[in-house]
C-alpha positions as CSV (number, residue, x, y, z in Angstrom):
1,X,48.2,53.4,39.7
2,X,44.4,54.4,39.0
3,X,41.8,53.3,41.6
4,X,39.9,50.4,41.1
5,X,36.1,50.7,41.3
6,X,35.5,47.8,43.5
7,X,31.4,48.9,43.3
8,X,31.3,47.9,39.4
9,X,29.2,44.7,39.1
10,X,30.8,42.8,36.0
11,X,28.9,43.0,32.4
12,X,26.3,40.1,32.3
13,X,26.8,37.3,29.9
14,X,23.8,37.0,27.6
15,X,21.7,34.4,28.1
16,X,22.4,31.1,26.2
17,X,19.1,29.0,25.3
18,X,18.8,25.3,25.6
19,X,15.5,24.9,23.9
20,X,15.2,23.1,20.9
21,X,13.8,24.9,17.8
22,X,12.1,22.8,15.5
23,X,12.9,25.0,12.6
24,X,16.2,26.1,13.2
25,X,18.9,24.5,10.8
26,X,20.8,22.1,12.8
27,X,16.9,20.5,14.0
28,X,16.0,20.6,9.8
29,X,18.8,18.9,9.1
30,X,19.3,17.0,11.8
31,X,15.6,15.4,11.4
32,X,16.4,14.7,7.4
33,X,19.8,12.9,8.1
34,X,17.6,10.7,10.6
35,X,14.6,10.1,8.5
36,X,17.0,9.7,5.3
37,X,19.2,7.1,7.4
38,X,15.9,5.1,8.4
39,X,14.1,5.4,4.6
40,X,17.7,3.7,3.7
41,X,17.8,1.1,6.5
42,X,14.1,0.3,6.0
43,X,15.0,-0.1,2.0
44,X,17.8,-2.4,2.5
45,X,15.8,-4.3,5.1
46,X,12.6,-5.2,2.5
47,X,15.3,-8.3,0.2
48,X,16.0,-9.3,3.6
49,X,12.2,-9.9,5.5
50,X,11.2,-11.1,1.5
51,X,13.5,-13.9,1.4
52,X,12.4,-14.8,5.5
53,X,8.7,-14.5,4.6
54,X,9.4,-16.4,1.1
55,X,11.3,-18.7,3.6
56,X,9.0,-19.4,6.3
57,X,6.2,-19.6,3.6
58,X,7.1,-22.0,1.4
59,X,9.3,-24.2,3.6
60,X,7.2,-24.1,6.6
61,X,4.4,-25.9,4.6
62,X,6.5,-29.0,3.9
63,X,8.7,-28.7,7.4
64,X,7.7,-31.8,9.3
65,X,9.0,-34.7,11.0
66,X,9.3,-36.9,8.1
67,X,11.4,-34.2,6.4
68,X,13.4,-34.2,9.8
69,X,13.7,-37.7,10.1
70,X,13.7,-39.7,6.7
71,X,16.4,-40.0,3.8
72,X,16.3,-37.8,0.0
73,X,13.9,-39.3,-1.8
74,X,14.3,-40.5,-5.7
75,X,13.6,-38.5,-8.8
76,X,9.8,-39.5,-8.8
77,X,9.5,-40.6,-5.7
78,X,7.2,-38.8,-3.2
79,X,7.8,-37.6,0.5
80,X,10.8,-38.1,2.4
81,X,13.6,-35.1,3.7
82,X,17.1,-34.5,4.8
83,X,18.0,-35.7,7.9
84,X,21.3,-37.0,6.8
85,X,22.4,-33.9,5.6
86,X,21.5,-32.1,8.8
87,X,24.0,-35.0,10.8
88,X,26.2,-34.3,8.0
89,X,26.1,-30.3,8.8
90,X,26.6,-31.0,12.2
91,X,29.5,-33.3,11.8
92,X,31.6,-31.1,9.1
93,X,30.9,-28.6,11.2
94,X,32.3,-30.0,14.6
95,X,35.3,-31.0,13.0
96,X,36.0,-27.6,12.0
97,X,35.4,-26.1,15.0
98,X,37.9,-29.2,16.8
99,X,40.5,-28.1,14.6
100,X,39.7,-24.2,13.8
101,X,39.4,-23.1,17.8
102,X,42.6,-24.6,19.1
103,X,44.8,-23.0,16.2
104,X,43.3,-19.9,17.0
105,X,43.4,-19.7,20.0
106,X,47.1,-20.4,20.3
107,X,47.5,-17.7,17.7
108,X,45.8,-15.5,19.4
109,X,47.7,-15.7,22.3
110,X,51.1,-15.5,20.7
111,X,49.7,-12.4,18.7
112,X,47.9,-10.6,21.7
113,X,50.8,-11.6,24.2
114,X,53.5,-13.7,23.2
115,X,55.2,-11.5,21.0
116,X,52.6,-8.9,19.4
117,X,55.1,-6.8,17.9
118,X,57.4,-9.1,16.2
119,X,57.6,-9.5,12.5
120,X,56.2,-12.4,12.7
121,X,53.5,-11.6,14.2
122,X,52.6,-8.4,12.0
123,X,52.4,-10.9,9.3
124,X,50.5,-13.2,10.5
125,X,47.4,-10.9,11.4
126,X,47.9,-9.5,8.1
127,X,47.5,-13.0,6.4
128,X,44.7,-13.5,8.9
129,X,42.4,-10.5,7.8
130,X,43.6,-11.2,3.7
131,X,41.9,-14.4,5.1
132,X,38.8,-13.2,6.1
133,X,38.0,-12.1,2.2
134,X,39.1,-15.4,1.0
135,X,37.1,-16.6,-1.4
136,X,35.2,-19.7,0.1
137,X,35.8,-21.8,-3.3
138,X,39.3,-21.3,-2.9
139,X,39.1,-23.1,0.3
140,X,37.7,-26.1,-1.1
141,X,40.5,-26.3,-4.0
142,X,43.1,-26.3,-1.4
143,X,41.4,-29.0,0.1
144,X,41.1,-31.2,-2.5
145,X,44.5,-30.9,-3.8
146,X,45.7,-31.7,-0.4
147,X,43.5,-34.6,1.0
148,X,40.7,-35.8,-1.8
149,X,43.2,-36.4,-4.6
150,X,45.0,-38.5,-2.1
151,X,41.9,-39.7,0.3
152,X,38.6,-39.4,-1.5
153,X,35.7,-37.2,-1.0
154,X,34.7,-37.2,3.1
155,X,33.6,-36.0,6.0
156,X,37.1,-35.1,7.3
157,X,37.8,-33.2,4.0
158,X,35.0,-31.1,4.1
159,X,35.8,-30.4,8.2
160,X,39.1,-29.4,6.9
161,X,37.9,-27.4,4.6
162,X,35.6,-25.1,6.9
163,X,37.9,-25.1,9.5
164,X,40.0,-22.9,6.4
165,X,37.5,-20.5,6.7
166,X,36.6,-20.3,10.5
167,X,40.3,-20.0,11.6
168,X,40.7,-16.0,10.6
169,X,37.4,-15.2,12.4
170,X,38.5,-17.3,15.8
171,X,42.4,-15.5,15.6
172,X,41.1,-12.2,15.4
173,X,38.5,-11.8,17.5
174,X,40.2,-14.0,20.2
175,X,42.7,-11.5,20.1
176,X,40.7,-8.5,20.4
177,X,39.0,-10.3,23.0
178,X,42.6,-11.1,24.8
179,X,44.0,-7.1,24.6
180,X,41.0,-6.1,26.0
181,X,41.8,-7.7,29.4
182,X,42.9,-4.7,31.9
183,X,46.6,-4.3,32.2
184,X,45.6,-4.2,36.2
185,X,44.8,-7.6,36.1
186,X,47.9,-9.2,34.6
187,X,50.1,-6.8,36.2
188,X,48.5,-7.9,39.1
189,X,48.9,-11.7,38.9
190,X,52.7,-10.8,37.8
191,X,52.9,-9.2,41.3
192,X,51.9,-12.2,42.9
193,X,54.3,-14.4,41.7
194,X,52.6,-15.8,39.0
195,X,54.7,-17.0,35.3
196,X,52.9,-16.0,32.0
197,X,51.2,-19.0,31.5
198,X,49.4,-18.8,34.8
199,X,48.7,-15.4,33.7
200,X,47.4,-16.8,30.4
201,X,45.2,-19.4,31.4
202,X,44.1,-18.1,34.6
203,X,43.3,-14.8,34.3
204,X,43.6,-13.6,30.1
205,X,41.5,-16.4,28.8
206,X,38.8,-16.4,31.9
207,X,38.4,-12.6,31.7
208,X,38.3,-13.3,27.6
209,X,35.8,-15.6,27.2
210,X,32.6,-13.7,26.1
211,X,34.2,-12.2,23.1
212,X,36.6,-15.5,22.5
213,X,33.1,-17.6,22.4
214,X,31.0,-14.7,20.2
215,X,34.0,-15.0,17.5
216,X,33.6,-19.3,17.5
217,X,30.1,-18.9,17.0
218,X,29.7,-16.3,14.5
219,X,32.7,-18.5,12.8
220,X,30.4,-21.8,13.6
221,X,27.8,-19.8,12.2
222,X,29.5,-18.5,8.6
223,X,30.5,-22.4,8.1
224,X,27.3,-23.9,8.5
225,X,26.1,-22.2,5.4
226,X,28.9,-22.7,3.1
227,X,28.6,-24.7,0.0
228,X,31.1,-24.1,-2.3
229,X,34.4,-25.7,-0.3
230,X,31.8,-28.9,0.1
231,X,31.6,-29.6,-3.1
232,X,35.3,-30.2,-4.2
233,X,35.2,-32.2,-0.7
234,X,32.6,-34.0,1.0
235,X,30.5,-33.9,-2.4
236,X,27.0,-35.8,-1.5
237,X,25.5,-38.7,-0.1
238,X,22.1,-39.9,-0.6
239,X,22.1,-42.2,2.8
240,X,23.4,-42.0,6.2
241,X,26.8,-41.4,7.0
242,X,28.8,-44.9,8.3
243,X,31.9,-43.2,8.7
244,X,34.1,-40.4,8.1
245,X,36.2,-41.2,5.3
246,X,33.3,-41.5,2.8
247,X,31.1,-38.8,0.9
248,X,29.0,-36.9,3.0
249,X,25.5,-34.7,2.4
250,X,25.3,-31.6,4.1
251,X,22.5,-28.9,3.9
252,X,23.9,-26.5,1.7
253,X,24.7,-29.3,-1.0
254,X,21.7,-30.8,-0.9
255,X,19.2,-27.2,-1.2
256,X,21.7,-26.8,-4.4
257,X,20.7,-29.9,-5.9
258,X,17.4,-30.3,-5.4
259,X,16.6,-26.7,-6.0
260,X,17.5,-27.4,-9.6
261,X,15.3,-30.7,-9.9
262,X,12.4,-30.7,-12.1
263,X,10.2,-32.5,-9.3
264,X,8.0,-30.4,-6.9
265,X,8.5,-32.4,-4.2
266,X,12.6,-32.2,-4.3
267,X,11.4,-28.4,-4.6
268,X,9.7,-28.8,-1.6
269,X,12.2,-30.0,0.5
270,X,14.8,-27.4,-0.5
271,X,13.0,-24.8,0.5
272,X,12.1,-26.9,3.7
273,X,15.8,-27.4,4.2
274,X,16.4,-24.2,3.4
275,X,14.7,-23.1,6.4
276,X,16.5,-25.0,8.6
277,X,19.5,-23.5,7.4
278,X,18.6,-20.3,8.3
279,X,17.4,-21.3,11.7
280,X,21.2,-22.7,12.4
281,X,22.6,-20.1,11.2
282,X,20.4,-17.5,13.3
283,X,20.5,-19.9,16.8
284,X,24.3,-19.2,16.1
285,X,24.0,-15.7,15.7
286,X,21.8,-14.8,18.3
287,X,23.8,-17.2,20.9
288,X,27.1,-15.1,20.0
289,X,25.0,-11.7,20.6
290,X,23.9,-13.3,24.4
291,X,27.8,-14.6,25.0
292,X,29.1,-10.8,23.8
293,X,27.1,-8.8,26.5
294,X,28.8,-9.9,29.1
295,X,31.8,-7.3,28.9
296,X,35.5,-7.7,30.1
């Protein structure tokens, strides 16, 4: 064996730079994917902040209490506004979510731990995210064929109908929110003697909650705005609602019709109610953005 030259220092590495170039090729193109991806995000952005500007413009000048407080008024008729349809919005809308959440939620659970891997359960999430492309019309046919041929246009009808098109939004995010619960914590509770459903409503559904409650209100908040399913159900109302079973105005329905009036002042309080709309809708949204930071 030849001798080893143990006073050899090893060859040095050469030295690797950290600094950033501005005109070296990945910084070039690096800076024109950026500014490209913002020139396309600010483009996209300008229909958006037109219709809010158009929005706050228009219906902010009639947006007041009367319009808040007071019934539709007639064809030639002058002030009033649309606080029926705002109770009806309201209404349609809580009895969607009364009947939407607790399905869900129970299909979520059988989905996310029941039995996730039975055919039964492959096909039902893949019924519930055809769902979520559904056309919102469709809805509303359904609807009718099933409860307004036999009951009339109503309240309940229109619920039904929204609570259609909530239910795939509450399933599937509940259930991403329930298999995103640490496997530590139900194997824990199992170790302490507890049965599934202790496991389910004790610990899954607790630890759960933030993204169970951002799906319900982005689900609240896609209803709110629909129009199409109220119109083969509900229909419209020009007074206060008495009771359920009975045509009912909503927001939606009622920015449609006036909209296409040849009166200013029914104009007026479509944009006004317009608005309003949007404000629901974006209350909803932002409420669902605070409940989904708090993390699992």
């Amino acid at each position: 064996m030849s001798d080893i030259d143990l006073t050899s220092r090893p060859q040095a590495l050469p030295r690797l730079s950290l600094e950033r170039r501005p005109f070296e090729l990945r910084a070039l193109t690096s800076g024109l994917l950026t500014g490209l991806t913002w020139g396309i995000a600010i483009l996209g952005s300008i229909p958006l902040f037109s219709v809010i500007i158009m929005l706050v413009t228009e219906g902010g000048a009639r947006l007041d209490i009367e319009a808040l407080t007071a019934l539709p008024p007639a064809g030639f008729e002058m002030g009033g506004g649309f606080a029926n349809a705002i109770i009806g919005t309201v209404v349609m809308v809580g009895i969607a979510t009364v009947i939407s959440v607790p399905i869900g939620l129970l299909a979520a659970i059988y989905l996310a731990i029941l039995d996730p891997h039975s055919p039964l359960a492959g096909t039902s999430r893949f019924v519930a995210k055809t769902l979520t492309g559904f056309p919102s019309i469709l809805a509303g046919v359904f609807t009718y064929a099933v409860l307004v041929i036999n009951f009339g246009y109503s309240a309940v009808a229109g619920g039904v109908a929204l609570a259609v098109l909530m239910l795939p939004t509450v399933v599937l995010a509940a259930e991403e929110s329930m298999k995103q619960v640490p496997q530590k914590m139900t194997d824990a509770a199992y170790g302490m003697g507890c049965t599934r459903s202790q496991v389910i409503w004790k610990v899954v559904l607790p630890t759960g909650l933030p993204g169970i409650l951002t799906g319900v209100m982005l689900a609240v908040a896609g209803a709110a705005g629909e129009s199409a399913p109220l119109l083969f159900t509900a229909l419209f109302s020009n007074y206060f609602m008495t009771e359920l079973m009975e045509p009912t105005a909503s927001l939606s329905i009622l920015i449609y019709n006036f909209s296409s009036m040849p009166f200013d002042n029914q104009i007026e309080l479509a944009w006004a109610a317009s608005l309003v709309l949007v404000l629901i809708v974006l209350v909803f949204n932002i409420l669902a953005r605070l409940i989904g930071q708090s993390k699992v």
